[in-house]
C-alpha positions in Angstrom: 32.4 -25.6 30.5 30.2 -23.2 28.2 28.7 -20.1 28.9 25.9 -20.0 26.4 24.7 -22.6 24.4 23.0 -21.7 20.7 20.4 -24.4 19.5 19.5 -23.6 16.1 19.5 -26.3 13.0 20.3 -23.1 10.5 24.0 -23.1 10.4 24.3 -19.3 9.5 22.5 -18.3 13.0 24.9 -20.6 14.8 27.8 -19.1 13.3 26.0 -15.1 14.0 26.0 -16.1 17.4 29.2 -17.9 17.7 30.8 -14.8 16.1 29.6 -12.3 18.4 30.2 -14.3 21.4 33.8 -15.2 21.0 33.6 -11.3 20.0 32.5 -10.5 23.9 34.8 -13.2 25.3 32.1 -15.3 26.1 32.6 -19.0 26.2 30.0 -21.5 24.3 28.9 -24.1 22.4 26.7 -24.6 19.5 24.2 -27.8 18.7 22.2 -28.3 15.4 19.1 -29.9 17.1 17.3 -29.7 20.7 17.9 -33.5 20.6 22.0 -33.0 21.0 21.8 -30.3 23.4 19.9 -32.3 26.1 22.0 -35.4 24.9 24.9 -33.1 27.1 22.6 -31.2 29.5 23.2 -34.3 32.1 26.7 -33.8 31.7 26.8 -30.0 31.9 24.9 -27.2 32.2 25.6 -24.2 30.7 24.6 -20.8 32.9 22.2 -19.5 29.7 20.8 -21.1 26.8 19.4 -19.5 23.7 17.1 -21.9 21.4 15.1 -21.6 18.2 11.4 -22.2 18.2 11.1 -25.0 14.8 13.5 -27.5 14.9 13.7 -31.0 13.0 12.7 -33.4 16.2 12.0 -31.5 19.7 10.8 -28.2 19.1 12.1 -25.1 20.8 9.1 -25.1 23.5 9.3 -29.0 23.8 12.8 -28.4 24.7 11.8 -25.6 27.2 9.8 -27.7 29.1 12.1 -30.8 29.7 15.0 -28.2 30.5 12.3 -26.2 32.9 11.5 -29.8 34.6 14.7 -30.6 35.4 16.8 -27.5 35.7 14.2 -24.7 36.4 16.6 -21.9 37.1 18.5 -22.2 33.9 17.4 -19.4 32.0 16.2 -19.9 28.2 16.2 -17.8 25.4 13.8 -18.5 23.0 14.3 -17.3 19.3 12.2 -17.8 16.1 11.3 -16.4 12.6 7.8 -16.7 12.8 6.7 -14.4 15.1 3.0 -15.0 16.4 1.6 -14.2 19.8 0.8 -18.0 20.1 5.1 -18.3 20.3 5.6 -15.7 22.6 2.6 -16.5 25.2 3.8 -20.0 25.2 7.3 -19.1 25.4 6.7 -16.9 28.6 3.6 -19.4 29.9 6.9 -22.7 29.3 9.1 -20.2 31.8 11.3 -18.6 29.2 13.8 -15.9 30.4 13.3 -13.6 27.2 11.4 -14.2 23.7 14.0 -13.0 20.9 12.2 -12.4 16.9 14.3 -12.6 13.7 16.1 -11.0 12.4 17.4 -10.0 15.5 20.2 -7.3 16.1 23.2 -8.5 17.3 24.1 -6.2 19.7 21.0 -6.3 21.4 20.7 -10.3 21.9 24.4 -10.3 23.1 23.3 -7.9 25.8 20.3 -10.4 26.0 22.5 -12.9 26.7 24.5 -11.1 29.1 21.4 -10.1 31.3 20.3 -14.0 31.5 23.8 -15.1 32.4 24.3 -12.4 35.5 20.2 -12.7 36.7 19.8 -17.0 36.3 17.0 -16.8 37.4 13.5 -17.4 35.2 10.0 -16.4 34.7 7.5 -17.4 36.3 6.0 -21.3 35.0 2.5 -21.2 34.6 2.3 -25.1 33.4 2.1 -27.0 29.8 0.7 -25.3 27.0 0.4 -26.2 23.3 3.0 -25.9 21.2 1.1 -24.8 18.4 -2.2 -23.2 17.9 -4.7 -23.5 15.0 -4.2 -19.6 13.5 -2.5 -17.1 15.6 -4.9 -14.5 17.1 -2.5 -11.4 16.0 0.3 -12.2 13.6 3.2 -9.2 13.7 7.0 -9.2 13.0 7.5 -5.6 14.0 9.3 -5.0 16.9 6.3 -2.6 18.5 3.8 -5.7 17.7 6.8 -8.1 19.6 6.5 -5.5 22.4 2.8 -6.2 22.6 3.1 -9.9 22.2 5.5 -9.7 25.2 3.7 -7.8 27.4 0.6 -10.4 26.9 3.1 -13.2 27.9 4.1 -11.5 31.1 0.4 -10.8 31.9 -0.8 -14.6 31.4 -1.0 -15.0 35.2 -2.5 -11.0 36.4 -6.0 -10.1 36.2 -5.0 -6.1 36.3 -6.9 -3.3 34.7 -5.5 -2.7 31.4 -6.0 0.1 29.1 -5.2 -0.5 25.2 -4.5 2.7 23.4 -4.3 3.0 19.4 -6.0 4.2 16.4 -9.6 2.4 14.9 -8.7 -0.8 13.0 -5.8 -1.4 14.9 -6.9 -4.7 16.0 -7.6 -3.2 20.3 -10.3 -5.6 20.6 -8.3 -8.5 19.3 -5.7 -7.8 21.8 -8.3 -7.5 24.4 -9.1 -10.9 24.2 -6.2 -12.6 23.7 -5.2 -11.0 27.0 -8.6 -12.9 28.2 -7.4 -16.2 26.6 -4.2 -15.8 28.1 -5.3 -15.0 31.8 -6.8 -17.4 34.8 -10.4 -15.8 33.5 -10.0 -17.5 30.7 -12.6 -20.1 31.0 -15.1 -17.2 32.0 -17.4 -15.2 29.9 -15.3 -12.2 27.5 -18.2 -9.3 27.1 -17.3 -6.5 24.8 -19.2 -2.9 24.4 -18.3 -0.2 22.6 -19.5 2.5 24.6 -19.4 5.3 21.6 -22.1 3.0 19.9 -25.2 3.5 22.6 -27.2 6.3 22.9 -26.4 7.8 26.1 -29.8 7.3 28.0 -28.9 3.2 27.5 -25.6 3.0 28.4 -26.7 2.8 32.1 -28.9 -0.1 31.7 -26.5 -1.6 29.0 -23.7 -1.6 31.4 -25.6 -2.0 34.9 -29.1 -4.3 33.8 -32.0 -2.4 35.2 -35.0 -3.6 37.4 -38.7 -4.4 36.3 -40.6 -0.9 36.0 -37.3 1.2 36.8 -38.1 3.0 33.2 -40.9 3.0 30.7 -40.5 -0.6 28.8 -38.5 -1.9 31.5 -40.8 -5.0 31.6 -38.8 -7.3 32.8 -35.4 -7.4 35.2 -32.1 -7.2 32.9 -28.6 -8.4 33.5 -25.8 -6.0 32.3 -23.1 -6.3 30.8 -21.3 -6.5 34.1 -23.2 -9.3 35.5 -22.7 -11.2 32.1 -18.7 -10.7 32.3 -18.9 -12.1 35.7 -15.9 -14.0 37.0 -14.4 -13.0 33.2 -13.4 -10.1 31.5 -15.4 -7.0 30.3 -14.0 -5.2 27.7 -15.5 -1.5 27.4 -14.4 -0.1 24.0 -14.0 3.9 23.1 -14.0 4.6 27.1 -12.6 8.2 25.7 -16.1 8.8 24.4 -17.7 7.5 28.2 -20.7 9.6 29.2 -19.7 12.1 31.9 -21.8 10.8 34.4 -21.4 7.5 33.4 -17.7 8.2 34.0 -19.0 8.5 37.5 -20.4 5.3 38.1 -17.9 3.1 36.2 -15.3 4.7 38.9 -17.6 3.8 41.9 -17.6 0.4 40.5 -13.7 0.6 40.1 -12.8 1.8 43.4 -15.8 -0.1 45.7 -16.3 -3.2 43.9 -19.7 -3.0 44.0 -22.8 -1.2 41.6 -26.7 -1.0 41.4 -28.7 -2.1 39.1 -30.9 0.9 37.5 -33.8 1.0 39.3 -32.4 -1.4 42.2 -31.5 -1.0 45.7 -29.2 -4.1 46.1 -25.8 -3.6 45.5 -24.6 -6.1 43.2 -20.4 -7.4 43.9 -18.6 -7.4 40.6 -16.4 -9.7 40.1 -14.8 -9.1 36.9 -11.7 -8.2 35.2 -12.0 -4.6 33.0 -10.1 -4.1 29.9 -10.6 -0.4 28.0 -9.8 1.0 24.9 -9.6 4.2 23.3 -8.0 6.0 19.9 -8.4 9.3 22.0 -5.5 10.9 23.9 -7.0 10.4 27.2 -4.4 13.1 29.4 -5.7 15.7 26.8 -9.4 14.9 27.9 -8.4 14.8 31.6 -6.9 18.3 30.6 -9.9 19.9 28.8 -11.9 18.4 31.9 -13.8 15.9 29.5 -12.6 12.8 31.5 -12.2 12.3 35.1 -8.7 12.2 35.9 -9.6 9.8 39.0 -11.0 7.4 36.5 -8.3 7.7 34.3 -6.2 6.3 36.8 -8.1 3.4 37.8 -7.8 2.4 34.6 -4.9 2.9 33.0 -3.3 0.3 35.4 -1.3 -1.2 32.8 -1.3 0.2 29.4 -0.8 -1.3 25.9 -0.3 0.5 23.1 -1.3 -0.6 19.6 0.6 0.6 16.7 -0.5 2.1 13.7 0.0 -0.2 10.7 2.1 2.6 9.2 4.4 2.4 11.8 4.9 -1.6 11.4 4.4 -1.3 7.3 6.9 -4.5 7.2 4.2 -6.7 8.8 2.0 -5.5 5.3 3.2 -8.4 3.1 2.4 -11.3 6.5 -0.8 -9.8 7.2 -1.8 -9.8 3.7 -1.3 -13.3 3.1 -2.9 -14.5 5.9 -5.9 -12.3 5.1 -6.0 -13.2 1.6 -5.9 -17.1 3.0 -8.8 -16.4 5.6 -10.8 -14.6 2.9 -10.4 -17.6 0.5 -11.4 -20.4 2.7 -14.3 -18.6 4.4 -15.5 -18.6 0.4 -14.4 -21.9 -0.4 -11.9 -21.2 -3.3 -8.4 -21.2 -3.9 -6.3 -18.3 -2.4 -4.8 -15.7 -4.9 -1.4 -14.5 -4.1 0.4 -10.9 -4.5 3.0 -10.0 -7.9 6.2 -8.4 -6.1 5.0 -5.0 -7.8 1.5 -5.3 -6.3 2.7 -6.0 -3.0 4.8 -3.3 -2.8 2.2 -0.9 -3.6 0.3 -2.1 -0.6 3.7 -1.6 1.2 3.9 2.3 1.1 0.2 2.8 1.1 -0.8 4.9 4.0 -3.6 2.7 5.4 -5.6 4.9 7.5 -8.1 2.7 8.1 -5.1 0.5 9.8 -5.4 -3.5 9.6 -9.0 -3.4 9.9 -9.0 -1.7 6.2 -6.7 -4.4 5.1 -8.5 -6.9 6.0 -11.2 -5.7 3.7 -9.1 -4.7 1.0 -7.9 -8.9 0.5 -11.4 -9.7 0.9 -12.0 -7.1 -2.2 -8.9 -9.0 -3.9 -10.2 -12.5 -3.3 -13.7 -11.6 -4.7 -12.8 -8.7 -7.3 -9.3 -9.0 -8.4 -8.9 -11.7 -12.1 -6.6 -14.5 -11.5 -4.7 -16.7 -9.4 -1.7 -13.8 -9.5 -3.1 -10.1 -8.5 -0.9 -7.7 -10.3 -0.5 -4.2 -9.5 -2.8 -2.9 -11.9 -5.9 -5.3 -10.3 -5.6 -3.4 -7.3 -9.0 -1.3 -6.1 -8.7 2.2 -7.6 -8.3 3.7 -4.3 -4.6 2.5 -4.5 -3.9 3.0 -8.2 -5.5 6.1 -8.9 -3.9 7.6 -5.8 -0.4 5.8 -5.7 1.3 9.6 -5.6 -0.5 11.2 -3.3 -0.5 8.0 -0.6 3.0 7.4 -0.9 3.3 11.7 -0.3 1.2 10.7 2.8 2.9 7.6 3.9 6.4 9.0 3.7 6.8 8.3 7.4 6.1 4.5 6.6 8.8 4.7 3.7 11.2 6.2 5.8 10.7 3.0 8.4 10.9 0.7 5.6 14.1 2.2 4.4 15.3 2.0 8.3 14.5 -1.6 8.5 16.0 -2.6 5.5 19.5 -0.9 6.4 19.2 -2.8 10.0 18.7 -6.0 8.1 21.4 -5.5 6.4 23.5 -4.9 9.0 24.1 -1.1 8.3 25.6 1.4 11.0 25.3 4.3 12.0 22.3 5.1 10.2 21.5 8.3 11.5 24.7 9.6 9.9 23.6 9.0 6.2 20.1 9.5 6.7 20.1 13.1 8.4 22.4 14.4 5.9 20.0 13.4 3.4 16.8 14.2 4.4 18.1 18.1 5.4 19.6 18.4 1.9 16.3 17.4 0.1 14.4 19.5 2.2 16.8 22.5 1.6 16.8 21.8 -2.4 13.4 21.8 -2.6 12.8 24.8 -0.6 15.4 26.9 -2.5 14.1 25.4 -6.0 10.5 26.9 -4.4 12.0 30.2 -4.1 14.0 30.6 -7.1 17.5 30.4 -5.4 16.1 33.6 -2.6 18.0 31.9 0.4 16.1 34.8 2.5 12.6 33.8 1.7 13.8 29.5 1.8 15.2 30.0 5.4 11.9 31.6 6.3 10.1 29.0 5.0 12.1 26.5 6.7 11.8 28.3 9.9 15.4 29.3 10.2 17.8 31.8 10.3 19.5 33.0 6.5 22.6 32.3 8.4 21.8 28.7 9.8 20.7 27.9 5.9 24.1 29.4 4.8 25.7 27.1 7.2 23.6 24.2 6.2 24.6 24.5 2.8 28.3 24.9 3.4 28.3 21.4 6.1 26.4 19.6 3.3 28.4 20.7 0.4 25.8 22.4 -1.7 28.0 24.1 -4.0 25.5 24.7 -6.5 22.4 25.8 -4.2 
């Protein structure tokens, strides 16, 4: 009997897998459909299974759920090559043991494999679900987005606090609710507010509601945005920026599960899930005393963080299309694509305003840019009159493209070329700066003469 089945109708995965497994002594067996495998499953059952998502016939989640029905401690592994959060929520919600994105690193989903064989035993099954979704809600290939999509997946069934750290335009809010769509609040009401964006002497009756004749102009009783969110989720954006006293109330509300309106003397039970958000480095505002700590701590319960779209530059070219796509139906036209030279532009620039700014930029190209094809040179000026000086800035995002093309590849020790490399630019540079004075370079690079001497001599810098 087989240890490890691998479903996967392309040929060149099956024999990836089948390599490194007879590689780790690990007995198995390889099917080109989900339609074969469960053909055997009567006959045997293997102790792990690892299946691709899009299949000719049964997909990957189809075949999840008549394995979970009749074998619900065999543990599934469920791979695919389009990434979407859609995949990975309703590979956790189907009960799958682990979610595994191409390209995939071999070592890693052997030791995948490994895990599911020794633990057999599976996630949690939170019922049917969809196999596929209109338009993903966050698309990502990176393995910090999969780390995100992942984390929503295992919190499909909790209603915890969870605090969502990352820069502006990173896409918090968009996370926030899909951990809303993906939670049992999720036919209740999702209420955002960006608590940076109200003056401070609102934000109590904006949160709270406020009695008739608690303030001038209070005509009327008001619900807040608590009572509106109740039984769902409230979302309170820029928390970092929170009022201090404000800070106060939202804990009382944290800690005793109940809150006044302004002006009332009824306390109010609030039944809602809180979801926060912040670009700011929350433990350096508990530090400079510009946050309550105790707050802090009721709500960083769980916490996501969002990356930069710098630090995932190789979901640039995916998010692009799909932006260009939404940009062109929402005008009714036909969607213009990216030349190879134009889209890697957009690859090394630094994006600061993250995928927010991107998102703009394709609605720029779709309304701006001549033709069907966008070339380079049709790019906003932004890009083209600054292509130096972002790819200066963006060097970081380089560096990880160049990392994740040598992992695609298959490369090994990476570090080992890379280091090398980097210190010997650095140290040309620096000495070409200085006009050859190895005293003045090693000051500049904040070393010893001797430790640059050295350097030279491991690198073999015979001419510096």
């Amino acid at each position: 009997m087989s240890a490890v089945w691998i479903i996967d109708d392309d040929r060149s995965i099956r024999w990836v897998f089948e390599k490194a497994l007879a590689r780790e002594n690990i007995s198995h067996a390889s099917f080109a459909s989900a339609t074969e495998a469960l053909a055997r499953l009567p006959q045997e059952q293997p102790k792990a299974i690892v299946c691709d998502i899009r299949m000719p016939g049964e997909s990957g989640l189809q075949f999840l759920e008549i394995v979970k029905q009749d074998w619900p401690d065999l543990p599934v592994i469920i791979m695919t090559a389009h990434s979407d959060l859609d995949s990975a929520v309703s590979a956790f919600q189907g009960g799958a043991f682990e979610y595994l994105p191409k390209p995939f690193d071999v070592d890693h989903a052997t030791a995948l494999i490994r895990r599911a064989i020794e633990e057999s035993k599976r996630f949690t099954q939170s019922g049917p679900v969809p196999a596929s979704s209109p338009a993903p809600e966050i698309l990502g290939q990176a393995p910090a987005m999969q780390d995100v999509f992942r984390a929503i997946g295992r919190l499909n069934q909790s209603t915890a606090t969870v605090l969502i750290t990352g820069e502006s335009g990173s896409g918090k809010e968009l996370v926030a609710r899909a951990l809303h769509r993906h939670s049992p609040r999720a036919a209740r009401p999702f209420v955002a507010i960006n608590t940076a964006a109200i003056p401070k002497d609102l934000l109590e009756s904006e949160l709270f509601g406020h009695e008739r004749g608690a303030f001038t102009g209070a005509d009327a009783r008001r619900q807040g945005r608590f009572e509106q969110a109740e039984s769902g989720t409230l979302f309170l954006d820029e928390i970092g920026d929170m009022p201090s006293e404000l800070q106060t109330r939202l804990l009382r509300v944290l800690s005793d599960g109940f809150y006044y309106r302004v002006g009332g003397h009824q306390p109010i039970k609030a039944n809602v899930r809180v979801i926060a958000a912040t670009h700011q480095h929350l433990e350096e505002r508990v530090k400079q005393g510009q946050f309550r700590e105790d707050l802090f701590h009721r709500l960083n319960v769980i916490r996501l963080r969002l990356p930069a779209l710098r630090e995932r530059s190789e979901d640039i070219p995916l998010l692009t299309r799909f932006f260009l796509i939404k940009s062109a139906s929402e005008l009714g036209i036909e969607a213009k694509q990216l030349s190879d030279d134009a889209m890697a532009k957009l690859a090394t620039f630094g994006f600061p305003g993250n995928v927010r700014q991107l998102e703009n930029l394709c609605h720029w190209i779709t309304v701006m840019a001549p033709g069907a094809l966008v070339q380079a040179g049709d790019l906003p000026p932004e890009l083209n009159g600054s292509e130096a000086s972002g790819k200066n800035e963006d060097w970081l995002g380089q560096l990880g493209i160049e990392i994740s093309q040598r992992l695609s590849r298959g490369d090994n020790r990476i570090l080992d070329e890379l280091v090398p490399a980097f210190e010997r630019m650095v140290i040309e540079r620096t000495l070409a700066h200085t006009g050859g004075k190895r005293t003045e370079a090693a000051e500049l690079l904040g070393w010893g003469r001797n430790t640059l001497t050295r350097k030279i001599q491991e690198l073999e810098m015979k001419n510096s």
